[in-house]
C-alpha atoms as one frame of an Amber mdcrd trajectory, in Angstrom:
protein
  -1.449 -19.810  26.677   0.823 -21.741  24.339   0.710 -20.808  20.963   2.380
 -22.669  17.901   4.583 -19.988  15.335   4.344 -20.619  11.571   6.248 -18.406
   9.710   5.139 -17.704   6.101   8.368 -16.479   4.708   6.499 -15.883   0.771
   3.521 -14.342   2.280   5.502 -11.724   4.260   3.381 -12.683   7.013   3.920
 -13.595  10.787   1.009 -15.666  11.914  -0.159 -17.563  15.518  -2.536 -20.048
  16.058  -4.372 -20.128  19.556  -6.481 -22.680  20.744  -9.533 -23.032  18.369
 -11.904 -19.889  19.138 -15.886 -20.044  19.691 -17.726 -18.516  16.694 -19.271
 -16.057  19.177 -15.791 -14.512  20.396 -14.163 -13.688  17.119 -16.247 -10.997
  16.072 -15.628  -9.451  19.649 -11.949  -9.677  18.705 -12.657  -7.569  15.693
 -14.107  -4.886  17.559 -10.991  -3.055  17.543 -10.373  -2.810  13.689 -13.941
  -2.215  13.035 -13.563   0.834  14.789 -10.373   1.670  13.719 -11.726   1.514
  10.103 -15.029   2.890  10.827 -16.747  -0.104   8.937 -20.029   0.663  10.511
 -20.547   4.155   9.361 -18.818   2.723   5.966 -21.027  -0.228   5.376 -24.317
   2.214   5.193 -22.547   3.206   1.638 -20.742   0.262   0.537 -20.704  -3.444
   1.569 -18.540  -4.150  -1.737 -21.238  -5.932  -3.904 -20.760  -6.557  -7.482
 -16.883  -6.185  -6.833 -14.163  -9.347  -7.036 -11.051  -9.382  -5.174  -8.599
 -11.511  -6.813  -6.391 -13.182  -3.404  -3.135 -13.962  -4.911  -2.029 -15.674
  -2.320  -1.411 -19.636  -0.883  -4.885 -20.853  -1.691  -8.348 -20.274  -0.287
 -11.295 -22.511   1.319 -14.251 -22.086  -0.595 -15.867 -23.990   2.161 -15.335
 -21.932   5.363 -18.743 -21.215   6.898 -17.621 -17.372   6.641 -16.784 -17.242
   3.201 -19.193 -19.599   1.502 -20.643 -18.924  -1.560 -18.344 -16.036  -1.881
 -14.979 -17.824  -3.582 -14.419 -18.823  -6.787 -11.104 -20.951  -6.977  -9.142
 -19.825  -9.850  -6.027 -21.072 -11.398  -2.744 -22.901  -8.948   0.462 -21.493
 -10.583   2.491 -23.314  -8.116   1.259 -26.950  -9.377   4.021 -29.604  -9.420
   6.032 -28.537  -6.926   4.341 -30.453  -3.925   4.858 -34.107  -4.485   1.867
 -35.330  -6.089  -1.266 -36.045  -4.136  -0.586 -33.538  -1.572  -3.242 -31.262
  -0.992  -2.380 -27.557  -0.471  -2.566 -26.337   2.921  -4.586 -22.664   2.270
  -4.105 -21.352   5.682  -2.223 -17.657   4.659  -4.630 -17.370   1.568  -7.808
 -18.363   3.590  -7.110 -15.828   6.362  -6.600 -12.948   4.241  -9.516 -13.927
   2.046 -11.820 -13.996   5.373 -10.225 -10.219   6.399 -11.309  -8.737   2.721
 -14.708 -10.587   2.516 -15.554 -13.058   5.202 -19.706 -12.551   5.545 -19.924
 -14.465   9.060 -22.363 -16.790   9.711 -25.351 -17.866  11.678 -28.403 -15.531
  12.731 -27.991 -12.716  10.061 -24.375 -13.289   9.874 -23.154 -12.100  13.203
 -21.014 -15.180  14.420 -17.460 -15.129  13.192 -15.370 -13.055  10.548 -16.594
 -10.242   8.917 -14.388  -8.446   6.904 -14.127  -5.337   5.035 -15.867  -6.425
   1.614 -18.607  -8.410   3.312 -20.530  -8.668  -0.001 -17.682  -8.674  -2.326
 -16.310 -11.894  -4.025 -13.166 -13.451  -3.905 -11.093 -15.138  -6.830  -8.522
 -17.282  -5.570  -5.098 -17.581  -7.636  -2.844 -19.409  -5.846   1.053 -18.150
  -6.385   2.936 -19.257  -3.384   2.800 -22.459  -1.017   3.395 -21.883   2.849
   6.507 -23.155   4.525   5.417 -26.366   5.826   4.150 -27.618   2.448   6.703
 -30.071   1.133   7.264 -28.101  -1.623   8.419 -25.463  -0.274  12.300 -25.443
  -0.665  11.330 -26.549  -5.006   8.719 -23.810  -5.803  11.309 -21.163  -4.516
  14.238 -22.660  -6.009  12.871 -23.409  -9.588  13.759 -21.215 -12.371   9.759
 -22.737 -13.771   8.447 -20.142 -10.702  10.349 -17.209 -11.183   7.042 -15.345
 -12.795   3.898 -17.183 -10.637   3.096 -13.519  -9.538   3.410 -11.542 -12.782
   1.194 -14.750 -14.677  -0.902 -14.645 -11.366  -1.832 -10.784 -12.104  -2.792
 -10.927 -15.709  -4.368 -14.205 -14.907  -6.662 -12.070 -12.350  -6.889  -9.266
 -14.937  -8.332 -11.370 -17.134 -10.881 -13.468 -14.977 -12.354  -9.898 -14.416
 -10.757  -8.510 -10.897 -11.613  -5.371  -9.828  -9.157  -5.628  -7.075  -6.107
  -7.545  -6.339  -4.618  -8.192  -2.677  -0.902  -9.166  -2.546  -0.460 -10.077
   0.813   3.315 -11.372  -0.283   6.391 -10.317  -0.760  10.096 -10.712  -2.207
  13.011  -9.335  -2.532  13.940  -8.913  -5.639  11.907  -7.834  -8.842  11.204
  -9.345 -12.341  10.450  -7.148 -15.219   7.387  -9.639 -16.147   6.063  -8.394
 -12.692   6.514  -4.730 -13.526   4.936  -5.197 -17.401   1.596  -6.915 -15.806
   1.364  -4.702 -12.964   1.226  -1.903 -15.715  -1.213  -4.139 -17.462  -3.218
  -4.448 -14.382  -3.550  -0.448 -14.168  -5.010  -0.138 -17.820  -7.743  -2.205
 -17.201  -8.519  -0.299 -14.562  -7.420  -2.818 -11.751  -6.500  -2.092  -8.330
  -3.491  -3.569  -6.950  -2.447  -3.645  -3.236   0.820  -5.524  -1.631   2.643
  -5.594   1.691   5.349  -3.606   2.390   6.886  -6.403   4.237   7.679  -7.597
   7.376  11.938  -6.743   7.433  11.132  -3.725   9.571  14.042  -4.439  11.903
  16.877  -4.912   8.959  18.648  -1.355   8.186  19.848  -0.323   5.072  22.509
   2.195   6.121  20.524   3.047   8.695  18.253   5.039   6.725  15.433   2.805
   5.763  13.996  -1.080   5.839  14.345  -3.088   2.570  12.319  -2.720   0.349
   9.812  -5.030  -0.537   7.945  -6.299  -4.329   5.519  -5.835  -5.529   4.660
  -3.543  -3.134   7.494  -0.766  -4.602   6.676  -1.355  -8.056   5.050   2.310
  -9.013   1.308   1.858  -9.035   1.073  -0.426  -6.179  -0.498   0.241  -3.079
   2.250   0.007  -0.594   0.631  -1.152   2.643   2.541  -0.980   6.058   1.129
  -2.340   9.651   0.436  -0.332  12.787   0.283  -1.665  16.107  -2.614  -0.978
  18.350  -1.619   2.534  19.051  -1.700   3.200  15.610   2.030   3.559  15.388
   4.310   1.778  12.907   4.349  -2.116  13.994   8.201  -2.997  14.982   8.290
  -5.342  12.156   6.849  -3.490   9.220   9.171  -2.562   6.540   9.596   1.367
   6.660  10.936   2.864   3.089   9.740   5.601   0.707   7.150   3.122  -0.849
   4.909   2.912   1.610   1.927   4.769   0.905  -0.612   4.113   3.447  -1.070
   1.526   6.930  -3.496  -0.165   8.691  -3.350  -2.698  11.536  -1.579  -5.548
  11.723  -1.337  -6.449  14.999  -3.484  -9.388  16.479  -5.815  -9.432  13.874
  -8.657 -12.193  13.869  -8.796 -14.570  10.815 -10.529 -17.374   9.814  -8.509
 -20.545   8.579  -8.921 -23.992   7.270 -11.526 -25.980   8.778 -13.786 -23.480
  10.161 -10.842 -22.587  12.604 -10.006 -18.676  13.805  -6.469 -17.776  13.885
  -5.151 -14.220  15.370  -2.003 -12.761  13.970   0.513 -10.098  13.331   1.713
  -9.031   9.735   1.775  -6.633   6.893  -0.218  -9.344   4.994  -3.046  -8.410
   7.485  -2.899  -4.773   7.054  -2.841  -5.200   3.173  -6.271  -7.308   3.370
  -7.832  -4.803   5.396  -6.798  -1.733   2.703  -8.093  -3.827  -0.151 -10.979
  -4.403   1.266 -11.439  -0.737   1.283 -10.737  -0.195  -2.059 -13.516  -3.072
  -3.067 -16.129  -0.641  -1.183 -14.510   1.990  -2.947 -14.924   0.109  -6.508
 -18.284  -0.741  -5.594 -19.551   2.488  -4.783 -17.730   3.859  -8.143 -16.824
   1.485 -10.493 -15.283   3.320 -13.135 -12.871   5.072 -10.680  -9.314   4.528
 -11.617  -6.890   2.912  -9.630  -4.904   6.066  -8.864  -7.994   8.175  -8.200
  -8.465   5.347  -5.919  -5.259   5.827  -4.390  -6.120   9.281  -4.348  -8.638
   8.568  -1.957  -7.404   6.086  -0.023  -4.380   8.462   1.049  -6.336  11.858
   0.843  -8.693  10.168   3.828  -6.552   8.638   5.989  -6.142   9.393   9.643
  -3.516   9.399  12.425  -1.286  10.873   9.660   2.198  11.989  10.501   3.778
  15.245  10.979   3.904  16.834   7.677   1.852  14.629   6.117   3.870  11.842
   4.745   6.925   9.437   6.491   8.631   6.389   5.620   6.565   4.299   8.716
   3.116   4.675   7.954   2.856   6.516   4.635  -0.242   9.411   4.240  -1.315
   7.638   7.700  -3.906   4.609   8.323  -6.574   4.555   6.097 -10.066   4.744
   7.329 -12.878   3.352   5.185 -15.908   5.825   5.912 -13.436   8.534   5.182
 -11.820   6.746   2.280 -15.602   6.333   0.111 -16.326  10.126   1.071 -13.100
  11.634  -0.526 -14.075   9.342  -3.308 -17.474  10.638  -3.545 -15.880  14.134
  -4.043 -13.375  12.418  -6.561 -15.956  10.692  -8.598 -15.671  13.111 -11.272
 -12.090  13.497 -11.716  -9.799  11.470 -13.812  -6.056  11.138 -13.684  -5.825
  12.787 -17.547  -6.434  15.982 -18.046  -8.756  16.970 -20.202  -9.890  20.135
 -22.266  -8.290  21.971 -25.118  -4.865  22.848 -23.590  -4.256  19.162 -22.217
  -1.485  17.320 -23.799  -2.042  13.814 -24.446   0.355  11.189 -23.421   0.147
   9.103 -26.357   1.021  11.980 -28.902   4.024  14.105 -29.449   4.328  17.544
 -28.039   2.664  20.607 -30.020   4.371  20.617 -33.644   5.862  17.767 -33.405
   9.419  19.136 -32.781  10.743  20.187 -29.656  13.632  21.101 -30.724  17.287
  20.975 -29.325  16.949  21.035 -24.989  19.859  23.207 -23.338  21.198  21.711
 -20.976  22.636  23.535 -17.910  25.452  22.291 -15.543  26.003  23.585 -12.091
  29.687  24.148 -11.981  30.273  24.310  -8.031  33.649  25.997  -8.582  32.487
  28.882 -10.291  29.236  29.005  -8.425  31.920  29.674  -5.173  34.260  32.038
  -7.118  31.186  33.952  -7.358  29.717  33.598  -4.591  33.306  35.383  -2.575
  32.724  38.001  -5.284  29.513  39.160  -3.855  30.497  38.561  -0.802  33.284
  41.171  -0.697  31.105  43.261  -2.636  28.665  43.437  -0.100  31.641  44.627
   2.248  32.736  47.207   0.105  29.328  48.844  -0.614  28.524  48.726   3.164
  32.400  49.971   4.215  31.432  53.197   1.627  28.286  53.369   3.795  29.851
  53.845   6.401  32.394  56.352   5.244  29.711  58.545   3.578  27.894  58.385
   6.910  31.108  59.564   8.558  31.619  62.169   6.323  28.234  64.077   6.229
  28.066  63.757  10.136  31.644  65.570   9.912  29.782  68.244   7.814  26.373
  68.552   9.915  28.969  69.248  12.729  30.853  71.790  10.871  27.864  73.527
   9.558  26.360  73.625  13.488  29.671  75.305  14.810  29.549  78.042  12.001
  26.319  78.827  12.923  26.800  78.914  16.720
């Protein structure tokens, strides 16, 4: 079967397109990740209603028989840099859009996508254009851009998103990006990003790049498993991934009432915020790192000793995921109560006082060190003399007596 490549380089995505796909077979190609996720047994708790997902992403089709009446198309940071009168293309945003909250369609809904959120909303911001858009080479060149995704995130903030999906990624990070992602987490917003699909580049052979926003502190670092469950040989492997989920060929509605399958951490990302929108849903008030909390506390397939660089606390799971958050519901991320310190005030008094600071000096630390070392020689060469010597006098003492 010949399939056309188109590489989303912004989106951190790798996607195929196949021949288009009857309605009737793409939910059968979902089959795996629905059980993966455990969506069933989830759904009889939360289908996501009430919640919006803000897609910050290449554009969405409001139009889409499996996301109709779910989209509300929000702001285009990226305008001006097609040529004008070109229409974006909205393949990348569409298709992660359709994995958070596509509803299906036809006889109670079960022909084509159905994703994670089925009942949530989607706000579309759009903050990158895909390669083949003429554009392309001017919206990643021009200093006007540098911030789409910082103004993208308060933008989303602000048009009341409970959730945010990042299914992009760059290299490099702006401190406009960091200061709304902390703006984000105030008000209480969920934010998820790809860890990126540089999984094969080595940084001194210890880990993959690492990829933004994901790594920003706060951010739901999402990796991609294969269909083992293992780390996908593309996904970016570093200390900031938190949790996975697949991202291997993963059904997707695009443009046009088309179904696309592909491969990506953009994938895996859609699929964990859709979790966290059945998560918000359930418990609205929960706060994004109680979220977290949650999302990593549940997750399954998790690595020896708990954590690694491939696949974070492990691949999250979505029944498992809103029952740890049941048992969170309660908690906070402050502490409260009469011996809690607040953040926001100085410590006790006021004055802490002048801090002592202690330096390891490695020289002296080995000077010692032989010290007790031949110490520990001498005491057990007297041992052994005293031993010596009374055995001498037990002897002595038995020939007497003889």
């Amino acid at each position: 079967m010949l399939r056309r490549v188109a590489s989303v380089a912004a989106a951190g995505m790798l996607l195929f397109t196949a021949p288009p796909a009857q309605a009737d077979d793409v939910r059968g190609g979902q089959r795996q990740v629905i059980k993966t996720l455990e969506l069933t047994q989830a759904w009889r708790v939360s289908k996501g209603a009430g919640v919006t997902v803000a897609v910050l992403d290449s554009g969405v089709d409001p139009r889409h028989r499996d996301l109709t009446g779910s989209v509300r198309v929000g702001k285009d940071f990226t305008a001006g840099a097609n040529p004008p009168g070109v229409a974006p293309r909205r393949l990348h945003g569409t298709y992660m859009a359709s994995l958070i909250a596509g509803h299906g369609h036809g006889p109670e809904g079960k022909l084509g996508i159905i994703g994670v959120a089925p009942e949530a909303d989607v706000l579309s911001v759009r903050v990158i254009l895909e390669d083949e858009e003429p554009g392309f080479r001017e919206f990643n060149s021009a200093e006007r851009f540098e911030n789409v995704v910082a103004r993208g995130i308060r933008y989303a903030v602000d048009e009341g998103a409970d959730v945010i999906n990042m299914s992009i990624s760059k290299e490099l990070a702006t401190r406009e990006e960091r200061a709304a992602i902390r703006y984000a987490i105030s008000k209480g917003v969920v934010l998820v990003a790809a860890a990126g699909n540089d999984g094969d580049r080595k940084i001194d052979g210890d880990f993959a790049p690492y990829s933004y926003p994901a790594a920003f502190p706060g951010v739901v670092s999402v990796g991609a498993t294969d269909r083992r469950l293992r780390r996908a040989t593309f996904s970016n492997w570093n200390s900031s991934v938190q949790v996975a989920a697949p991202g291997v060929d993963i059904m997707g509605a695009g443009p046009g009432d088309e179904y696309w399958v592909g491969r990506g951490t953009s994938q895996a990302t859609a699929l964990v915020s859709g979790v966290a929108a059945l998560i918000k849903a359930k418990y609205p008030d929960m706060s994004p790192p109680v979220v977290a909390q949650a999302l990593t506390a549940s997750a399954t397939d998790r690595p020896p000793g708990g954590y690694d660089t491939a696949t974070g606390f492990g691949v999250v799971h979505a029944a498992r995921a809103l029952a740890e958050a049941g048992r969170l519901a309660g908690h906070t991320e402050t502490a409260t109560g009469p011996e809690a310190q607040d953040p926001a005030k100085p410590l006790a008094g006021g004055q802490t006082g002048p801090i002592k600071v202690i330096v390891r000096d490695d020289r002296r630390v080995t000077v010692y060190a032989a010290i007790a070392a031949a110490a520990a020689v001498g005491a057990l060469a007297s041992l052994t003399v005293i031993f010596t010597l009374v055995r001498r006098v037990r002897r002595a003492h038995i020939s007497q007596d003889a």
